[in-house]
DOFI-664849 format. One line per field, with one value per residue: residue number from 0; residue in three letters; x, y, z of N, C-alpha, C in turn. Coordinates in steps of 0.05 Angstrom, whole numbers, m for minus. Example, Ala and Ser with C-alpha at 12.3 -4.5 7.8 and 13.67 -1.06 7.14 Angstrom:
% DOFI-664849
k [0:1]
r [ALA:SER]
n.east [264:257]
n.north [m114:m45]
n.up [156:142]
ca.east [246:273]
ca.north [m90:m21]
ca.up [156:143]
c.east [264:258]
c.north [m66:1]
c.up [156:157]
***
This chain:
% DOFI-664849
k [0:1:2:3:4:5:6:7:8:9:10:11:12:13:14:15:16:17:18:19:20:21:22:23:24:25:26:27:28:29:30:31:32:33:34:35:36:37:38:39:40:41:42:43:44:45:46:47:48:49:50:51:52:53:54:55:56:57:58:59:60:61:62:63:64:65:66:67:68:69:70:71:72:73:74:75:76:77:78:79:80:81:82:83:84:85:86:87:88:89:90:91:92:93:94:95:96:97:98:99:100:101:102:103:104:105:106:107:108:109:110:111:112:113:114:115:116:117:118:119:120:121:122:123:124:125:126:127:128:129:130:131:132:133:134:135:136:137:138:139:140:141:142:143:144:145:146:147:148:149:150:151:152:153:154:155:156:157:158:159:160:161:162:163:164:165:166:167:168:169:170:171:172:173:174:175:176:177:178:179:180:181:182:183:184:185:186:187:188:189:190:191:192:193:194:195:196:197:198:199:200:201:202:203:204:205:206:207:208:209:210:211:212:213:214:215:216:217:218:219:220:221:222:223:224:225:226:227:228:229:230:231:232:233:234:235:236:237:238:239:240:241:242:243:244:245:246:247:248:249:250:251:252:253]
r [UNK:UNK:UNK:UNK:UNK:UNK:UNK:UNK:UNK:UNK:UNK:UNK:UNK:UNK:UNK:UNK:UNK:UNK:UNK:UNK:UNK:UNK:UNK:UNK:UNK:UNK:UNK:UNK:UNK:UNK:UNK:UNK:UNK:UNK:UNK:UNK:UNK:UNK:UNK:UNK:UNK:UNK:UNK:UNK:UNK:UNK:UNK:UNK:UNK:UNK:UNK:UNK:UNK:UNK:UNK:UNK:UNK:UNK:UNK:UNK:UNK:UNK:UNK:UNK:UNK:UNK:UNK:UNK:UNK:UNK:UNK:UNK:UNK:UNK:UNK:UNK:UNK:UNK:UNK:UNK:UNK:UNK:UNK:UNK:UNK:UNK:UNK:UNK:UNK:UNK:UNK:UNK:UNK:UNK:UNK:UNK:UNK:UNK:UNK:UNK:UNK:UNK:UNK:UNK:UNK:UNK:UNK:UNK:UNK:UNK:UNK:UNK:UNK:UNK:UNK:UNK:UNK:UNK:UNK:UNK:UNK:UNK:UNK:UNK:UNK:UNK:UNK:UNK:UNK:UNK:UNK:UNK:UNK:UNK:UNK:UNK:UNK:UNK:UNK:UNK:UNK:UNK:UNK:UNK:UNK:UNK:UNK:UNK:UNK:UNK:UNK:UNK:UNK:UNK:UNK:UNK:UNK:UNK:UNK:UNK:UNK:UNK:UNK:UNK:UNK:UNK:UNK:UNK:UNK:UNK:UNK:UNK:UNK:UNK:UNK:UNK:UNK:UNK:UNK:UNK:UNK:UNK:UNK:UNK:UNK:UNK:UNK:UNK:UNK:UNK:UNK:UNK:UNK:UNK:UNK:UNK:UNK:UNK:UNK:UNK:UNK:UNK:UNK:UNK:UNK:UNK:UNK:UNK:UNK:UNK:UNK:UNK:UNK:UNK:UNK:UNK:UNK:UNK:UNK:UNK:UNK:UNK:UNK:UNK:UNK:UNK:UNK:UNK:UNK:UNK:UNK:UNK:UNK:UNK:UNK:UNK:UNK:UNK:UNK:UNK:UNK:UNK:UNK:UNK:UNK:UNK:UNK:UNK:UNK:UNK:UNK:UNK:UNK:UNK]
n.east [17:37:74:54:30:75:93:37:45:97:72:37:79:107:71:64:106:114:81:84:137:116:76:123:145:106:111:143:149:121:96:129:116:112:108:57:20:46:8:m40:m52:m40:m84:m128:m115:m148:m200:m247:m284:m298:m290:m242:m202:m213:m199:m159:m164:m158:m122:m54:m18:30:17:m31:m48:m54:m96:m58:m10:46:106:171:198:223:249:286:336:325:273:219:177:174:150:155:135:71:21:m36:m63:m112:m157:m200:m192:m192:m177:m124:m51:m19:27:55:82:125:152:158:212:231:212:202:170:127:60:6:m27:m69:m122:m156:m133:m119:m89:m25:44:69:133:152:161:211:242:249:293:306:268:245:207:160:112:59:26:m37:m66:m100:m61:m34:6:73:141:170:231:265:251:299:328:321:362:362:320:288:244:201:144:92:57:m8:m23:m37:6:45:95:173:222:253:323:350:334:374:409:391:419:408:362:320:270:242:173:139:101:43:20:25:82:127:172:244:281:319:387:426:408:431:462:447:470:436:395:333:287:250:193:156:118:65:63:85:123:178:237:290:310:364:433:465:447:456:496:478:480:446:399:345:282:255:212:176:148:92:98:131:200:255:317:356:414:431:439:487:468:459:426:370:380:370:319:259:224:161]
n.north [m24:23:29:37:85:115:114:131:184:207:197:237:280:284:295:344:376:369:405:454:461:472:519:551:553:581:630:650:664:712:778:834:868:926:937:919:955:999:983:988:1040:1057:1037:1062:1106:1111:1113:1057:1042:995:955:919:917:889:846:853:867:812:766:753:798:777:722:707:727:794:836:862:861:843:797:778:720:685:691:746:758:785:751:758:758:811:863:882:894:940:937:961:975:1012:1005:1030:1072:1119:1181:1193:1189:1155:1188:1146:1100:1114:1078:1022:988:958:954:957:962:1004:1018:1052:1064:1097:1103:1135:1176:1240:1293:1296:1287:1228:1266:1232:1183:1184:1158:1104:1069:1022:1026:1016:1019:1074:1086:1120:1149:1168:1196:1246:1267:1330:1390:1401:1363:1320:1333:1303:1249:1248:1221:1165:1120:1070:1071:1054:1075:1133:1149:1193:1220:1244:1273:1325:1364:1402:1463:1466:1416:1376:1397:1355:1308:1293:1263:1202:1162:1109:1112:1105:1110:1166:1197:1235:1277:1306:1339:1405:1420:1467:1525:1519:1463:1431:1432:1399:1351:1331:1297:1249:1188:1134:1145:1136:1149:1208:1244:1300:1329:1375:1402:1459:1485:1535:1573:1545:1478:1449:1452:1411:1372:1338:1314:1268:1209:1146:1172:1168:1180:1244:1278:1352:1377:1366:1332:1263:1269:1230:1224:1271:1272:1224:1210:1237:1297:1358:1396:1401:1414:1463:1480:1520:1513:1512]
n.up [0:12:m13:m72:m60:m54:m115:m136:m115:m142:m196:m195:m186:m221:m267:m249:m258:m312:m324:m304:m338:m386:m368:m361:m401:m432:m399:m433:m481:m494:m503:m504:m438:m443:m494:m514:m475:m508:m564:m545:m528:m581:m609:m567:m586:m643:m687:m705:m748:m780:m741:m744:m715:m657:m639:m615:m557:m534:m511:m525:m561:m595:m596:m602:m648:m658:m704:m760:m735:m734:m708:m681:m693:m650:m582:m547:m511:m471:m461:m485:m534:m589:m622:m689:m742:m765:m788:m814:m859:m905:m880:m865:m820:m774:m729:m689:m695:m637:m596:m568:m600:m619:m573:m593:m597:m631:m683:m756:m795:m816:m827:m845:m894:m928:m900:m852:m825:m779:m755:m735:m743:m705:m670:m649:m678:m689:m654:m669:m687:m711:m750:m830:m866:m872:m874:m891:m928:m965:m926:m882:m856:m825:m810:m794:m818:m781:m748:m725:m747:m776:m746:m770:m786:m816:m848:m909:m945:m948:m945:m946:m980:m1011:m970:m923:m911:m889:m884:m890:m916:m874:m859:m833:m857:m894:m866:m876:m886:m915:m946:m998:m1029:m1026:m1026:m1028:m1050:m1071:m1025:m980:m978:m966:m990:m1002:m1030:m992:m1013:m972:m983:m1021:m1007:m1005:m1023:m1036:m1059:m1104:m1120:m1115:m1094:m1101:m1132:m1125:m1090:m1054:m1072:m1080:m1107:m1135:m1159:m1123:m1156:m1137:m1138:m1188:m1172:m1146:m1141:m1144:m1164:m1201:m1219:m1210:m1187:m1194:m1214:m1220:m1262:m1286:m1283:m1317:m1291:m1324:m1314:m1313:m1370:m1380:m1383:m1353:m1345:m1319:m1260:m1257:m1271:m1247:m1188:m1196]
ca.east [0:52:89:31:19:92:84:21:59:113:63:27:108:123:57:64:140:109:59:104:161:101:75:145:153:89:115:177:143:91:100:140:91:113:93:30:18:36:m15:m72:m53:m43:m121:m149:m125:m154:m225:m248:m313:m306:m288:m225:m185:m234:m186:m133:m177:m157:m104:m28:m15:49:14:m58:m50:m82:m96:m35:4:67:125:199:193:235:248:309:358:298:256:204:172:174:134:172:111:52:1:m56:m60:m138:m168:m222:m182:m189:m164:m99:m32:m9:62:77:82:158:166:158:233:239:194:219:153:101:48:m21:m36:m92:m142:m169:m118:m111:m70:5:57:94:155:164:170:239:258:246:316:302:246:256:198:155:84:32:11:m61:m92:m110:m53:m28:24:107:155:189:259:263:255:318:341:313:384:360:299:289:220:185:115:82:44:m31:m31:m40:28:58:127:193:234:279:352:354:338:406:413:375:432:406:339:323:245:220:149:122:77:4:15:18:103:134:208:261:287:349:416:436:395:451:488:430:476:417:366:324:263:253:172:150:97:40:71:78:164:196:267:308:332:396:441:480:427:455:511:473:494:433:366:325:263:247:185:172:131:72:105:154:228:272:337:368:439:446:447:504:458:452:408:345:388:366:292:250:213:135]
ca.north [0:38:34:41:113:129:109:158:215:211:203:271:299:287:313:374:378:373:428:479:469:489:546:567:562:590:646:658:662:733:796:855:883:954:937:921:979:1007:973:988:1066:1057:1034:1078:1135:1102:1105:1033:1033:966:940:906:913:876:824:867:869:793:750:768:808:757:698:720:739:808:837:885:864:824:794:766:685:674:708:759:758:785:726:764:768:839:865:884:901:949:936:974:994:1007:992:1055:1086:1146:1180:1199:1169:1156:1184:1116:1086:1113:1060:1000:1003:941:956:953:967:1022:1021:1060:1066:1095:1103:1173:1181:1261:1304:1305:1254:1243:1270:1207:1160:1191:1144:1076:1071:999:1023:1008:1033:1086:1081:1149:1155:1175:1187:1267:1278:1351:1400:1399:1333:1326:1339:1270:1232:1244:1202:1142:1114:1050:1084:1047:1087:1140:1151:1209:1235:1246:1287:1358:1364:1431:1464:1455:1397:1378:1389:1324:1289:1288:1239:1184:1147:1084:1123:1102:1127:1198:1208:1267:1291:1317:1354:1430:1424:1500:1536:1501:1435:1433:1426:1380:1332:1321:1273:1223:1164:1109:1156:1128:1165:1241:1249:1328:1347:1380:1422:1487:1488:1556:1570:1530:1454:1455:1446:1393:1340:1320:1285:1236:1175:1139:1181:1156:1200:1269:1292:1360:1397:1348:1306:1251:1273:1223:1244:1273:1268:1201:1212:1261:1318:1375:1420:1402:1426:1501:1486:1533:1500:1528]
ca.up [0:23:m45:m92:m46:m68:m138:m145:m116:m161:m225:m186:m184:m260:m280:m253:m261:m336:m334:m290:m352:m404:m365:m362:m432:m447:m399:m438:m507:m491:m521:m484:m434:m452:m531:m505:m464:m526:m574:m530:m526:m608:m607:m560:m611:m668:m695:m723:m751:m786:m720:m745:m690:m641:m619:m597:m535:m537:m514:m522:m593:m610:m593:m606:m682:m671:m731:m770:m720:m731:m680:m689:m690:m626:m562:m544:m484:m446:m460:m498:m567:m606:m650:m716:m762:m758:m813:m817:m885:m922:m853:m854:m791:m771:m711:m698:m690:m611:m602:m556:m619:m621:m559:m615:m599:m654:m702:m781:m814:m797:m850:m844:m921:m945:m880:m858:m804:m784:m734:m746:m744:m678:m664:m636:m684:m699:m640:m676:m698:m732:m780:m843:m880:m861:m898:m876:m942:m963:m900:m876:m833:m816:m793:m810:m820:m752:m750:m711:m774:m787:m728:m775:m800:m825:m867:m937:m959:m934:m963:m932:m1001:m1006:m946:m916:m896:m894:m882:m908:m918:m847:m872:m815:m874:m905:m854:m879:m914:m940:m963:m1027:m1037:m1015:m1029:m1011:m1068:m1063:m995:m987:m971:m973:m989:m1028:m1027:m979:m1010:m955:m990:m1049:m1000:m997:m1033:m1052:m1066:m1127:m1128:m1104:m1110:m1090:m1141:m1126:m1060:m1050:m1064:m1085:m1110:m1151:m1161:m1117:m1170:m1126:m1144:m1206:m1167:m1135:m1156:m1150:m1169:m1226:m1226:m1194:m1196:m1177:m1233:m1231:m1277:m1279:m1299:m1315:m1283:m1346:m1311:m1325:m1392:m1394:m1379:m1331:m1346:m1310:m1246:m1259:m1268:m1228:m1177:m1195]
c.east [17:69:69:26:47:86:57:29:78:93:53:49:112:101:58:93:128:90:75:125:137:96:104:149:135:98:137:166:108:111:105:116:99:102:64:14:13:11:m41:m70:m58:m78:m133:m151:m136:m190:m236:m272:m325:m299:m260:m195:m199:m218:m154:m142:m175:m142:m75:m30:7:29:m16:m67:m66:m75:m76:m4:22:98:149:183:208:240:278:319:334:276:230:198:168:164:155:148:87:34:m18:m69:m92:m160:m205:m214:m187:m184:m146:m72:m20:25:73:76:112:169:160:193:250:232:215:191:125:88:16:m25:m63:m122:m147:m159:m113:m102:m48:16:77:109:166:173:197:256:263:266:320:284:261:235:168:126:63:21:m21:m79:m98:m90:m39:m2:55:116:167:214:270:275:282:335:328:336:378:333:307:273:216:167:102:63:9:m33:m41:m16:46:87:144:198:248:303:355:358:360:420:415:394:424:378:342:298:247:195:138:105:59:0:12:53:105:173:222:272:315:364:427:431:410:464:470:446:465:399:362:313:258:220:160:134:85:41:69:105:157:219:271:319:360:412:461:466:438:483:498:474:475:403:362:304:266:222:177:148:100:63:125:178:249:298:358:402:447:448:471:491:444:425:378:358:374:340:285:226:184:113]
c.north [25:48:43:77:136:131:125:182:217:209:236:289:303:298:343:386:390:401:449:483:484:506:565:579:578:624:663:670:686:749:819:853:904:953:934:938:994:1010:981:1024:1076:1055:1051:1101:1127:1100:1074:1032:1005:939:915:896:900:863:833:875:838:783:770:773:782:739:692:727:760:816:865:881:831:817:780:742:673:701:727:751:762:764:737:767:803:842:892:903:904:950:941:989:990:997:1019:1066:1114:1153:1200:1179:1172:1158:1160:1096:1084:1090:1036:997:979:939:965:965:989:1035:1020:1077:1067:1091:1132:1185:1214:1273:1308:1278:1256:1250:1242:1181:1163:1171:1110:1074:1044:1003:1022:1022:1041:1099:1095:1152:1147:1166:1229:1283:1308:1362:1391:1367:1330:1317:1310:1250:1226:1226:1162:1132:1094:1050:1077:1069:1109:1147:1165:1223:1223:1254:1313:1370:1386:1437:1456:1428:1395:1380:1356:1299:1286:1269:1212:1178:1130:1090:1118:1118:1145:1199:1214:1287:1291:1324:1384:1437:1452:1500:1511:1480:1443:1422:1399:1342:1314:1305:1253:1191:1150:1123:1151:1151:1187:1237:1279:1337:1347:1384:1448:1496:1519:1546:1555:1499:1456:1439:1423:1369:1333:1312:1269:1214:1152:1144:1181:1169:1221:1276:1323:1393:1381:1329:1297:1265:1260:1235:1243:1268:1246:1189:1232:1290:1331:1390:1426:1412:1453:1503:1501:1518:1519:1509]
c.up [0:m7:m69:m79:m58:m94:m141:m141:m136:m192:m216:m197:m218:m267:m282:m262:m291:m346:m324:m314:m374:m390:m366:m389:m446:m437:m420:m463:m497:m504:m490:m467:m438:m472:m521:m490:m488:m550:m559:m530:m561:m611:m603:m581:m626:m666:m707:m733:m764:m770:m729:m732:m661:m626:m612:m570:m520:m533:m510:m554:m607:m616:m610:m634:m683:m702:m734:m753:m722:m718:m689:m686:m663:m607:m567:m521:m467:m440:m471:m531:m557:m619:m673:m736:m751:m774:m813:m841:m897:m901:m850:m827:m795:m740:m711:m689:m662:m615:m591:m582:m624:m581:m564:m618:m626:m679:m729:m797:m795:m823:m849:m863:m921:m923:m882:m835:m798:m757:m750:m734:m725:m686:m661:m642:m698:m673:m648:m696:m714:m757:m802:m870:m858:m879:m879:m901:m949:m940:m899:m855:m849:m812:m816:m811:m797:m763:m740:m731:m788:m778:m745:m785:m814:m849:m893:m949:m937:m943:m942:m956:m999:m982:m951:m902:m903:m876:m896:m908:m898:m863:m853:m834:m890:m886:m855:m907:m932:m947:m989:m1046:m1021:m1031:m1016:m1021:m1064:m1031:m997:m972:m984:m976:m1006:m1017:m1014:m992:m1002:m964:m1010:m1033:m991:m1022:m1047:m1060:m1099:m1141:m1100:m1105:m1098:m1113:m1131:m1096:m1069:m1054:m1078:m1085:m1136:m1140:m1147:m1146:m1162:m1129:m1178:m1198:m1146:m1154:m1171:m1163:m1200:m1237:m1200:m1208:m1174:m1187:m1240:m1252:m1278:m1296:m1297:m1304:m1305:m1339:m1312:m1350:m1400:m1384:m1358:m1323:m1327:m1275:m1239:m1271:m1245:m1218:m1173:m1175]
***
């Protein structure tokens, strides 16, 4: 009797032994709780009317599949998933954008295409030093470019066109080495294109029609190395300097 009483405690011992190592593991495998903090302040700003954010009220975001919302595949040193990718794009949002969005401090993708998003665009996401691309286009947002932005070093795209987006250009942006897109057309941008801008390296595509520029083409843009089109007269212009030719330098910016 006596043995049979051991022999059930020890099956009791290994069971739980067995469930204590999964909860562990299940602990190990959640999502920051700061990101989540985050995410829920991201929401509250946000309008949904097609209720497609519903189950972000739901579970853990990694684990949970909310919706737009995507996470590394394994944990970090801290023992947490990250969320990497913000997808929201064609969602009918409206709202505005929560600056704790710049404490996404992993985030690579931040892309709210084409909703009805309006205010202005933090300051703050000039702190998300992993983005990678930076997708605001056609929504209603407001106000200048923050100077911040320039703190994006790892910045492939930035798509900010179809706005209301007024002010100059940050010189900050001469920052933004491995920039390859700028689009920034159909806003109400002012003053002349900074100079500073001629030391953008990868830059492909320039897009600024249908602003508000003054001045002159810095004439330092036909050594970039890489740019392919400019657009800044409300139609495309091949970039004639990689045929040999200057001249479109000393267009007047109408």
């Amino acid at each position: 009797m006596i043995i049979s009483r051991i022999g059930a405690l020890g099956v009791v011992l290994v069971v739980w032994l067995c469930w204590s190592s999964l909860l562990t593991g299940a602990e190990d495998h959640i999502t920051d709780p700061v990101e989540v903090k985050v995410l829920r302040a991201i929401r509250k700003s946000l309008i949904d009317p097609n209720k497609n954010l519903n189950n972000w009220n739901r579970g853990d975001p990694c684990t949970s599949n909310w919706t737009g919302v995507l996470c590394s595949n394994t944990t970090l040193d801290d023992k947490y998933l990250h969320v990497i990718e913000l997808q929201l794009l064609n969602m009918n949002l409206s709202g505005t954008l929560s600056p704790e969005i710049g404490r996404l401090s992993h985030l690579k993708i931040l892309d709210f295409m084409w909703n009805k998003i309006s205010g202005s665009i933090p300051k703050e996401i000039g702190n998300l030093t992993s983005l990678e691309l930076l997708l605001l286009n056609g929504n209603r947002l407001t106000g200048l470019l923050p100077e911040e932005l320039g703190n994006l070093l790892n910045l492939d795209r930035i798509q900010v066109d179809e706005n209301h987006i007024s002010g100059s250009i940050p010189k900050s942006f001469a920052n933004l080495s491995k920039a390859k897109h700028f689009h920034m057309n159909n806003n109400s941008i002012s003053g002349q294109i900074p100079p500073e801008l001629s030391k953008l390296p990868k830059l492909v595509h320039f897009l600024l029609d249908n602003n508000n520029l003054s001045g002159f083409l810095p004439p330092e843009f036909s050594e970039l190395p890489s740019l392919l089109i400019l657009q800044t007269f409300g139609v495309t212009q091949v970039w004639l300097a990689r045929m040999g030719l200057d001249t479109i330098s000393f267009f007047l910016l109408l």
